[in-house]
Backbone as CSV, one residue per row, in Angstrom:
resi,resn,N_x,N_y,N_z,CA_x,CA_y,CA_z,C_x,C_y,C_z
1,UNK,-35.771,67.044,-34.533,-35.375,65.836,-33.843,-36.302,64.704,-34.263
2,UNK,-35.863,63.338,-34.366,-36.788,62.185,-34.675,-36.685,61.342,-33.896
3,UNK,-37.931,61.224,-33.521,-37.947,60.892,-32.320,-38.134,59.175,-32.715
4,UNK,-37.753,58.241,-31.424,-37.804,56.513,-31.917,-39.358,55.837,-31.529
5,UNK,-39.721,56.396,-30.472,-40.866,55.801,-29.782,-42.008,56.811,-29.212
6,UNK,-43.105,56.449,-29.053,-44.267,57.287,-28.406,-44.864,56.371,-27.656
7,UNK,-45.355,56.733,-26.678,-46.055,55.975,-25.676,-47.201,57.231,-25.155
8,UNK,-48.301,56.294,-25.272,-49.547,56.884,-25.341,-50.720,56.315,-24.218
9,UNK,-51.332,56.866,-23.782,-52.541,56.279,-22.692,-53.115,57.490,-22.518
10,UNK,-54.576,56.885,-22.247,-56.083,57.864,-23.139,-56.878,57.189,-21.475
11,UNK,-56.986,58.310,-20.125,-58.635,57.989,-19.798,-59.643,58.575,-20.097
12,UNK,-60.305,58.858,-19.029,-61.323,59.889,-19.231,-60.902,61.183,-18.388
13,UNK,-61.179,62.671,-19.722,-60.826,63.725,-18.955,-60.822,63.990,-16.881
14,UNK,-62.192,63.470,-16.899,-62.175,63.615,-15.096,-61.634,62.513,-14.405
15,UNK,-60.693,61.448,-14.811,-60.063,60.543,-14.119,-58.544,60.927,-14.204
16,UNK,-58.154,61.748,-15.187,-57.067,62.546,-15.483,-56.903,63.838,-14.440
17,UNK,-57.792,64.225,-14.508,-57.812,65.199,-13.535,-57.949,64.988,-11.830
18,UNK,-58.811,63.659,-11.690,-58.671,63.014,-10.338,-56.915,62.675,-10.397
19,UNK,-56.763,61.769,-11.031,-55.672,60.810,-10.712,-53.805,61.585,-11.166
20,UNK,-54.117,62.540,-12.278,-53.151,62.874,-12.931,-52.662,61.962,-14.359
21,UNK,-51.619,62.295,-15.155,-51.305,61.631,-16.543,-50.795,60.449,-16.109
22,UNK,-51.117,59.086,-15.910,-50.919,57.395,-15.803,-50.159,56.783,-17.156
23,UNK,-49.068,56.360,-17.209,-48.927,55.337,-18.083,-48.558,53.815,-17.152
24,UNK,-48.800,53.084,-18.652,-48.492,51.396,-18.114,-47.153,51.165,-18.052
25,UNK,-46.453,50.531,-17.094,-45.130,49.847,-17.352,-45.194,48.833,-16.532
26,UNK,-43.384,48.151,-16.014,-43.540,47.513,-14.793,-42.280,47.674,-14.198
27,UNK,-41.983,47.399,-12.668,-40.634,47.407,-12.032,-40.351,46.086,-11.574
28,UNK,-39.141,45.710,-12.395,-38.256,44.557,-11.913,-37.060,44.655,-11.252
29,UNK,-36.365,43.273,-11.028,-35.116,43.738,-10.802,-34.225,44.083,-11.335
30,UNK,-33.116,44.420,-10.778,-32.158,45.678,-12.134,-31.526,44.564,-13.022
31,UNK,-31.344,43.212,-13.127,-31.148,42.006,-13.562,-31.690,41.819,-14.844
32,UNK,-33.228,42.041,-14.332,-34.123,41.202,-15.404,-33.973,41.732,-16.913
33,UNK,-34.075,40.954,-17.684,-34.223,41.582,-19.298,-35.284,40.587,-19.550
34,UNK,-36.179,40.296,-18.966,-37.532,39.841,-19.771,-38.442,40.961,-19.117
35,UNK,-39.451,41.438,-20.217,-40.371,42.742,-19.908,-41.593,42.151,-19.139
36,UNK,-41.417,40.795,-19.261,-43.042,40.289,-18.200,-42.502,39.897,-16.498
37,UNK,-41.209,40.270,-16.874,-40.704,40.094,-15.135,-41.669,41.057,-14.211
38,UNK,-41.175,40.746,-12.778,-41.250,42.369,-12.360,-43.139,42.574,-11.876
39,UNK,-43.377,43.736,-11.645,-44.770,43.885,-10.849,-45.409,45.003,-12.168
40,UNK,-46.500,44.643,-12.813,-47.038,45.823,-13.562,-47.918,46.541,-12.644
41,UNK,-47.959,48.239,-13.659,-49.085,48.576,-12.682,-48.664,50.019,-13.939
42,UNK,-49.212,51.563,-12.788,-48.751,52.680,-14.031,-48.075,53.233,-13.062
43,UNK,-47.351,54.578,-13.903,-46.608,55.416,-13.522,-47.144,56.734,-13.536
44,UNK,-47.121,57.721,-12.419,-47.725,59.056,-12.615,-46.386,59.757,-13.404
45,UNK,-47.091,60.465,-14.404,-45.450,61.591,-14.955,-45.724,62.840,-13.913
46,UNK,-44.466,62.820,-13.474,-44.232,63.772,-12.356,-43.535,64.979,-12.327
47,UNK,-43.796,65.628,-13.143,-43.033,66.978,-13.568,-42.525,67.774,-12.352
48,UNK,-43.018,67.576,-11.454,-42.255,68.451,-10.032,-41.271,67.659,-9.343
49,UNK,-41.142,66.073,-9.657,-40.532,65.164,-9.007,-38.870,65.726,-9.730
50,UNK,-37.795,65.570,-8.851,-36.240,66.177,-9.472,-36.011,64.826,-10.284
51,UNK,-36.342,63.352,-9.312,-36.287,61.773,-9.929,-37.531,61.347,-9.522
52,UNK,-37.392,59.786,-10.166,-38.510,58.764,-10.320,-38.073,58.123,-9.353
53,UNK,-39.274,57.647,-8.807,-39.149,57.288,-7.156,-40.359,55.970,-7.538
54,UNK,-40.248,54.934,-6.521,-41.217,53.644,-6.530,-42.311,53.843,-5.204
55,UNK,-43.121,52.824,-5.132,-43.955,52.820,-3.571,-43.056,51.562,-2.936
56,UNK,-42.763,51.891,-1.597,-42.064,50.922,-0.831,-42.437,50.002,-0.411
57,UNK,-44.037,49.667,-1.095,-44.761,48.344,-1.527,-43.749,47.606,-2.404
58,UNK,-43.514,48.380,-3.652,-42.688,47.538,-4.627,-41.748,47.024,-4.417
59,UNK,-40.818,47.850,-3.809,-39.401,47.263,-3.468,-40.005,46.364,-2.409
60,UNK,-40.774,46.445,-1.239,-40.919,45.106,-0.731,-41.373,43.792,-1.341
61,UNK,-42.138,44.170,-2.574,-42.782,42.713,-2.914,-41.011,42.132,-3.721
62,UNK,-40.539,43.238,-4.154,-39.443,42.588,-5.409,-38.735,42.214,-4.561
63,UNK,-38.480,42.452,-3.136,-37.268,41.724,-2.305,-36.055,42.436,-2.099
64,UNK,-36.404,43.887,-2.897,-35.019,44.340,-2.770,-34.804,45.978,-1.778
65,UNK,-33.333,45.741,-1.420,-33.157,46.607,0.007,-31.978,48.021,-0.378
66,UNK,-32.470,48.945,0.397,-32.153,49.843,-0.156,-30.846,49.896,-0.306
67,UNK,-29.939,51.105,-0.949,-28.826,50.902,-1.348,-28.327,52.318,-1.146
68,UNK,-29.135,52.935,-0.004,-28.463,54.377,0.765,-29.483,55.039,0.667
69,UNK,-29.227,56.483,0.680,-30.042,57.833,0.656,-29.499,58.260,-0.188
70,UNK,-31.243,59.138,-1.006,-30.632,60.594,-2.134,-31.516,61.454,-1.821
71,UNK,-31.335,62.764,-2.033,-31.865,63.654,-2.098,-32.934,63.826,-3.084
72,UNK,-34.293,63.922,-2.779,-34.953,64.122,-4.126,-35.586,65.796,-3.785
73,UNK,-35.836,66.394,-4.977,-36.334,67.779,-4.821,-37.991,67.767,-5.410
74,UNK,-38.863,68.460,-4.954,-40.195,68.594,-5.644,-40.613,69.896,-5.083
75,UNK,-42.054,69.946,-5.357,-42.541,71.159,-4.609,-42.798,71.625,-3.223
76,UNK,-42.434,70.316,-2.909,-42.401,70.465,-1.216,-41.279,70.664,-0.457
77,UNK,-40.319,70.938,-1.046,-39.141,70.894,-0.825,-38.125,69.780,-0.950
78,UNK,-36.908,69.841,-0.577,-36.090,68.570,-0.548,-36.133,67.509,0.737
79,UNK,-35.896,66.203,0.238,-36.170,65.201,0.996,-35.004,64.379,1.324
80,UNK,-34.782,63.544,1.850,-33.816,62.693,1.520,-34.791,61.467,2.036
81,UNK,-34.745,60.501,0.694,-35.199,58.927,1.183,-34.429,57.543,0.113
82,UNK,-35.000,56.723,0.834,-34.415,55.289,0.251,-34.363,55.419,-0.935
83,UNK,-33.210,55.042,-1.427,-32.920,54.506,-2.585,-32.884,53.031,-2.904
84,UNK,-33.327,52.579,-4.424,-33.128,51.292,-4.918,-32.794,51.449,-6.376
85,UNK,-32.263,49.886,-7.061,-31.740,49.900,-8.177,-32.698,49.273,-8.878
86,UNK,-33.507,49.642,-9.690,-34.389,48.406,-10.174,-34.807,48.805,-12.063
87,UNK,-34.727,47.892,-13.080,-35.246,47.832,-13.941,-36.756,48.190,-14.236
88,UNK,-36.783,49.202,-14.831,-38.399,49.893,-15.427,-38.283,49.811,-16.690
89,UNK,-39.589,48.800,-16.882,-40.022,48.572,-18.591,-41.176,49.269,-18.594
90,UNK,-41.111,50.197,-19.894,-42.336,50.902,-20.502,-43.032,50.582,-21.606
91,UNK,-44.030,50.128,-22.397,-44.229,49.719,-23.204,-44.594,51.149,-24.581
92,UNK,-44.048,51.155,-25.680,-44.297,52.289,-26.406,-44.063,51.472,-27.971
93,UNK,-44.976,52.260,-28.485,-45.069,52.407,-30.643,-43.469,52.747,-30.700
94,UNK,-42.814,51.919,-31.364,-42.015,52.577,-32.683,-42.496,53.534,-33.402
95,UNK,-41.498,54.042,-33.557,-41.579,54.920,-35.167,-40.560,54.994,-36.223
96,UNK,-41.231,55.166,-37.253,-40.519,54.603,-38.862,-39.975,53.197,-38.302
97,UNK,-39.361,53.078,-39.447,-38.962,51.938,-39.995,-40.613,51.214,-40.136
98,UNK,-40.142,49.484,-40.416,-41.233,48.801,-41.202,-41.853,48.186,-40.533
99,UNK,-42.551,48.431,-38.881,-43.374,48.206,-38.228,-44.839,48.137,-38.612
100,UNK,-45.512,46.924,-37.525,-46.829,46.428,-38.263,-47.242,47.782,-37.101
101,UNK,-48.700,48.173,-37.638,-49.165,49.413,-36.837,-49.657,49.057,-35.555
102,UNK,-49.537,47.652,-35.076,-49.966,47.391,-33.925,-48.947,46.993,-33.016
103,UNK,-47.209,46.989,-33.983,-46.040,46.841,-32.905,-45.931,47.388,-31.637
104,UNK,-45.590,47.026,-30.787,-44.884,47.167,-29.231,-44.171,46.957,-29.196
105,UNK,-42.985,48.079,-28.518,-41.475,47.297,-28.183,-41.563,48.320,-26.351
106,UNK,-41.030,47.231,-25.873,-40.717,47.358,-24.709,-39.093,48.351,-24.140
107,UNK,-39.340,49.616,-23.385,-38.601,50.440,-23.683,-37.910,49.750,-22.109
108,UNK,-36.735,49.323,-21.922,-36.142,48.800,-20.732,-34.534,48.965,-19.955
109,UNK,-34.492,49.834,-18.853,-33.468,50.610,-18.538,-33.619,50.566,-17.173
110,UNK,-32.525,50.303,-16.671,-31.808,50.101,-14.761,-32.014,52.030,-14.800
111,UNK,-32.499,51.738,-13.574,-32.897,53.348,-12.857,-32.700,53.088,-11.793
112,UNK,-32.003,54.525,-10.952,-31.768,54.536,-9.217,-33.267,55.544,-8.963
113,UNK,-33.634,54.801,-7.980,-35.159,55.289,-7.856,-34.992,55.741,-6.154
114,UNK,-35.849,56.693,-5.750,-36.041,56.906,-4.550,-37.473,55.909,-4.319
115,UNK,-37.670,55.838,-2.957,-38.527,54.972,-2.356,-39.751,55.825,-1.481
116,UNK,-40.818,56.031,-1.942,-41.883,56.444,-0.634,-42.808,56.097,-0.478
117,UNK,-44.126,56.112,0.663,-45.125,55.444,0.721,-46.118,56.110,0.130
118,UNK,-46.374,55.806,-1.068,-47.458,56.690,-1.944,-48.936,57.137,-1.092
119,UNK,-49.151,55.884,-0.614,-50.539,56.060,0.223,-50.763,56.970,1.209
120,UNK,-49.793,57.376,1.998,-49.309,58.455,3.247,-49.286,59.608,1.811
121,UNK,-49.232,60.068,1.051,-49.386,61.205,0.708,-50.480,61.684,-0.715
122,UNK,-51.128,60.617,-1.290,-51.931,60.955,-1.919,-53.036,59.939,-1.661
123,UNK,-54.342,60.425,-1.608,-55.359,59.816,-1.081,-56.187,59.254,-2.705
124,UNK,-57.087,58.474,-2.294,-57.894,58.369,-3.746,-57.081,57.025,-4.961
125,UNK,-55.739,56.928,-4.221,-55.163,56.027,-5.303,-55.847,54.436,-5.198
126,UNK,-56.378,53.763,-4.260,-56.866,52.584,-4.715,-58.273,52.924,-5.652
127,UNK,-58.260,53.690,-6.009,-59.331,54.019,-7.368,-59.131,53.837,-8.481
128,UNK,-57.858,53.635,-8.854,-57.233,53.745,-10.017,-57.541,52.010,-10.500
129,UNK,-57.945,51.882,-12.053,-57.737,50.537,-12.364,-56.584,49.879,-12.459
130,UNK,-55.790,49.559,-11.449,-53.831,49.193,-11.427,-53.434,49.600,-10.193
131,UNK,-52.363,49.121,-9.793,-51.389,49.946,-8.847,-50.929,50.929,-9.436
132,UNK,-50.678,51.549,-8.818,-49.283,52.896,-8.952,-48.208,52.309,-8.188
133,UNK,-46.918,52.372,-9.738,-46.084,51.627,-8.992,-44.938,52.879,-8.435
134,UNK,-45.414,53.942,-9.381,-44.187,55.356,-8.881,-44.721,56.319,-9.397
135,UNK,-43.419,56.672,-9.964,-43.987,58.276,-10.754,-42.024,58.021,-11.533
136,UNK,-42.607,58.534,-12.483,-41.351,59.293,-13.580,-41.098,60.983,-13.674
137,UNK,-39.920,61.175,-12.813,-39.818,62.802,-12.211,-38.409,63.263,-13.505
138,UNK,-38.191,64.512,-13.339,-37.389,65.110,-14.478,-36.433,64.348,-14.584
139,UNK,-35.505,63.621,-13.965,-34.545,62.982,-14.843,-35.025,62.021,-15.753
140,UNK,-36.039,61.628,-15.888,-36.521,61.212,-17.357,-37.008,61.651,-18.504
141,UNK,-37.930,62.585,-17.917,-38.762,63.722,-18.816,-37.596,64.527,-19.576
142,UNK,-36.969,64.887,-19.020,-35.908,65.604,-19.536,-35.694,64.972,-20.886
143,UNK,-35.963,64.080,-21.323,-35.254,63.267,-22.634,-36.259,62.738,-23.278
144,UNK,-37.742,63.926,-23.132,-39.206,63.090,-23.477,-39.930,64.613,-24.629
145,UNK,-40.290,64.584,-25.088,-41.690,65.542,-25.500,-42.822,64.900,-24.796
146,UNK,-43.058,65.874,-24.171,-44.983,65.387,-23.260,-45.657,66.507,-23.360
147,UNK,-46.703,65.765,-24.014,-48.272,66.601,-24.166,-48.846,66.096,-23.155
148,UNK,-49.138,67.147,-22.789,-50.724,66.767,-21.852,-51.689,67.385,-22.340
149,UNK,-53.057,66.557,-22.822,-53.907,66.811,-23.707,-55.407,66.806,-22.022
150,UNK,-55.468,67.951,-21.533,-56.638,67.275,-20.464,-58.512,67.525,-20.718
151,UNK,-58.214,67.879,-22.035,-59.463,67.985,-22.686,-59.847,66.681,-23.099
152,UNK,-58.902,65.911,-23.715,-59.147,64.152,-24.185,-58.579,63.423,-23.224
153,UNK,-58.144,63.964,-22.086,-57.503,62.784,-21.077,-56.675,62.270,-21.749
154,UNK,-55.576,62.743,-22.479,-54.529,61.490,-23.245,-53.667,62.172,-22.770
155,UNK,-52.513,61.557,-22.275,-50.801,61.982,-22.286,-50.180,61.158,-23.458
156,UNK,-49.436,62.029,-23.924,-48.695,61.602,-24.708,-47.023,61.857,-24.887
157,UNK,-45.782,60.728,-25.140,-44.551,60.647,-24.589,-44.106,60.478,-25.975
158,UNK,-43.049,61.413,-26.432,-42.404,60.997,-27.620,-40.693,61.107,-26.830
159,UNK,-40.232,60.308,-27.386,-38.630,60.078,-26.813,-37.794,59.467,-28.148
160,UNK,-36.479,59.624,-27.596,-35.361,59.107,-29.174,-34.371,58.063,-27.799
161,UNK,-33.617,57.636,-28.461,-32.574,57.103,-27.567,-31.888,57.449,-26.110
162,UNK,-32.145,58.817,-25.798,-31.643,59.290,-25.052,-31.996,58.872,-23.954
163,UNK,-33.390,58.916,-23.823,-34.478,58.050,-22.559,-33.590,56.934,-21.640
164,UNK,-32.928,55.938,-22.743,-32.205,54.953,-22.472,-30.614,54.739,-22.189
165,UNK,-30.033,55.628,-22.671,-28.703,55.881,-22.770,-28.319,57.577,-23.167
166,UNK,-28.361,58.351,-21.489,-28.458,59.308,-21.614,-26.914,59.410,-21.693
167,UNK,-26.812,61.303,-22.374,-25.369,61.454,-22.719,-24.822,62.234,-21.087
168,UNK,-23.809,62.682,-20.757,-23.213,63.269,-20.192,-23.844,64.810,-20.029
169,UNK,-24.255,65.741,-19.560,-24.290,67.416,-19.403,-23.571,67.611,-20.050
170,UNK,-23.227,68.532,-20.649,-22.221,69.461,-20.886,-21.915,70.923,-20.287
């Protein structure tokens, strides 16, 4: 498989292990197509999460109101909470073609996100240099190669098109 993009972020092994694998992005509204819209901050990759869910900080600062209930699944069992519609830009390297080695392209796609109060369940997060604006749970990963490197503190995300315009199950 060839993959289009990698997205990469390096802390330090024991802030990885405090905090978990962080990348940079941001959440806008499901509207926006400029990548500086929107609230930056990182995303935890959430391998137990079923979806990618926001802090109900975000959707309050962006203004926007929920749009029902979903079921999300993790290790704690199933939940049902707020849903919202909102645009998540990720920033990631190309690959091939005739990119300068310091290109960025902004990876940008409308997601139905569940909503929870991050702070009520993980402690330690105003430590982090950024907000945490969510977490990215298997319906994304699903369409990712991820290393987790926790000897160098680096995660690393290789993805092709699919990330963005997923196909149907079969």
């Amino acid at each position: 498989m060839a993959y289009e993009y990698k997205i990469t972020a390096a802390f330090s092994p024991d802030d990885m292990m405090r905090f978990g694998p962080l990348i940079k992005g941001r959440v806008a509204l499901p509207t926006s197509r400029n990548p500086k819209d929107g609230i930056e901050g990182f995303f935890l990759i959430d391998t137990g999460a079923s979806n990618c869910f926001i802090d109900q900080s975000v959707a309050d600062d962006l203004g926007i109101t929920s749009r029902g209930m979903v079921t999300s699944h993790g290790l704690g069992g199933s939940v049902d909470v707020p849903h919202h519609q909102v645009m998540l830009f990720i920033p990631a390297k190309p690959l091939g073609g005739n990119y300068p080695a310091q290109a960025v392209a902004m990876l940008g796609f409308v997601q139905e996100v569940g909503t929870v109060s991050l702070n009520r369940y993980h402690e330690g997060l105003e430590n982090i240099p950024g907000r945490v604006l969510g977490a990215l749970g298997r319906n994304i990963l699903r369409f990712t190669k991820t290393t987790y490197d926790g000897m160098t503190g680096t995660i690393t995300i290789e993805t092709d098109e699919a990330m963005r315009h997923p196909k149907p199950a079969t």
